[in-house]
C-alpha positions in Angstrom: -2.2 5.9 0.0 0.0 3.5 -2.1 2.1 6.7 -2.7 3.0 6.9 1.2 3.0 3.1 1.6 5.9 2.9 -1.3 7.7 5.9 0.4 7.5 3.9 4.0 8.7 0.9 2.6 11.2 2.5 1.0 12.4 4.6 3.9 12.0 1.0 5.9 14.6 -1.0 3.9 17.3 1.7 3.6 17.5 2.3 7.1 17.5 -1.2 7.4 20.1 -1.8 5.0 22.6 1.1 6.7 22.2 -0.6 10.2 22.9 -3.8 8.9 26.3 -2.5 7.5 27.0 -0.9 10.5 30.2 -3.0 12.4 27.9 -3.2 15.9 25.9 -6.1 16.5 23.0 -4.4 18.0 22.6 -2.5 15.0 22.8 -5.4 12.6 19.8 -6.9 14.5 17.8 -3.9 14.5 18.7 -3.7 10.8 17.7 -7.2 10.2 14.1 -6.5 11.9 13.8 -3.0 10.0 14.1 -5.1 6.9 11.6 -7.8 8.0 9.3 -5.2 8.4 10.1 -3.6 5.2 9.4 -7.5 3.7 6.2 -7.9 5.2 4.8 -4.8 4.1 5.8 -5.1 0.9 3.9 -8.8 0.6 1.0 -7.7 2.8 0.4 -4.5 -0.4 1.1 -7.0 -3.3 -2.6 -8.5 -2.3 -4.3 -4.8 -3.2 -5.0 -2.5 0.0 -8.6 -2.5 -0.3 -10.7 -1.7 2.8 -14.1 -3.4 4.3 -13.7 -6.4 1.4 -14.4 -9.9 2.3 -11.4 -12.0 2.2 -13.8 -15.3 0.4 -16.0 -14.9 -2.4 -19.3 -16.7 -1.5 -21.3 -17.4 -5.2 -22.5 -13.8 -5.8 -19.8 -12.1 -5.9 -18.2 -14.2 -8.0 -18.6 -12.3 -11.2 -16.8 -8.8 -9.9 -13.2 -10.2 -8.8 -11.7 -6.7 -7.4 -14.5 -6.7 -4.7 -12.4 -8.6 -2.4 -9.5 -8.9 -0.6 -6.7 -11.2 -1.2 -6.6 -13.7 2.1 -3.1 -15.2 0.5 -0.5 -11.9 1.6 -2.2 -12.2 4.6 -1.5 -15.4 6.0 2.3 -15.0 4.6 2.9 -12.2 6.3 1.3 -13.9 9.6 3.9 -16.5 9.2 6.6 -13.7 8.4 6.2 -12.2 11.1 7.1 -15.4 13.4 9.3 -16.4 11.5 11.2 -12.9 12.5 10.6 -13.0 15.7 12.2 -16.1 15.9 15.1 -15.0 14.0 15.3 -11.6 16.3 15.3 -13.6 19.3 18.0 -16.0 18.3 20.3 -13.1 17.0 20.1 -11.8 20.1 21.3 -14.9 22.3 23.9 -14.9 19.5 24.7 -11.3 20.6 24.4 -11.2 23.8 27.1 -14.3 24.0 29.6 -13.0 21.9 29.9 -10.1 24.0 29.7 -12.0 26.8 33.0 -13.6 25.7 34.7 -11.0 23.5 34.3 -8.4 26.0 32.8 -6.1 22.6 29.9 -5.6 20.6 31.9 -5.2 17.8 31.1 -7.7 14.5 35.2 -8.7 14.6 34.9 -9.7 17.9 37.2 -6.9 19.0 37.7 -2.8 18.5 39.8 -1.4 15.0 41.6 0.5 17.8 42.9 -2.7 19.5 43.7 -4.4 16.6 45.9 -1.6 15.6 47.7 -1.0 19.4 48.8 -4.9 19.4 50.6 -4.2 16.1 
């Protein structure tokens, strides 16, 4: 299972990474959210995948420590994941107005072909 979590993670942040270098702004957002996915699942596994653990100890189990799960990667990526939502929504405003005025959806503001023709 960690295996195919590693592989999904890793398959996560490349794509992410080759849409994020892609001169498109829609593609730079959805390689921004690919990587904030990549993120969280990469904190959520550093607390163990362990299944049907209590997240808190109570005084019994204290002696066996890998008996539970770790409550800490959790709540990050809770917060991660608003944190990106956030950040998606305002990238898109931020999109959606510069091709509103630029007439493009290109990073530059305009098309390599224009640039070249007013030359």
């Amino acid at each position: 299972m960690e295996l195919m979590v590693a592989i999904f993670v890793g398959v996560l942040t490349g794509t992410g990474i080759y849409l994020t270098l892609r001169a498109r702004t829609f593609d730079l957002v959805l390689g921004l959210t690919l990587l904030s996915y990549a993120v969280n699942l990469l904190i959520f596994v550093m607390g163990r995948l362990t299944v049907g653990r209590p997240p808190i100890l109570d005084g019994s189990h204290a002696s066996t420590l890998a008996n539970y799960a770790d409550p800490l990667p959790q709540a990050l990526v809770l917060t991660a994941i608003v944190i990106s939502f956030a950040m998606t929504a305002l990238l898109l405003v931020i999109a959606l107005v510069t091709r509103a005025e630029t007439g493009s959806d290109h990073v530059d503001g305009e098309e390599p072909q224009a640039r070249e023709e007013r030359r």
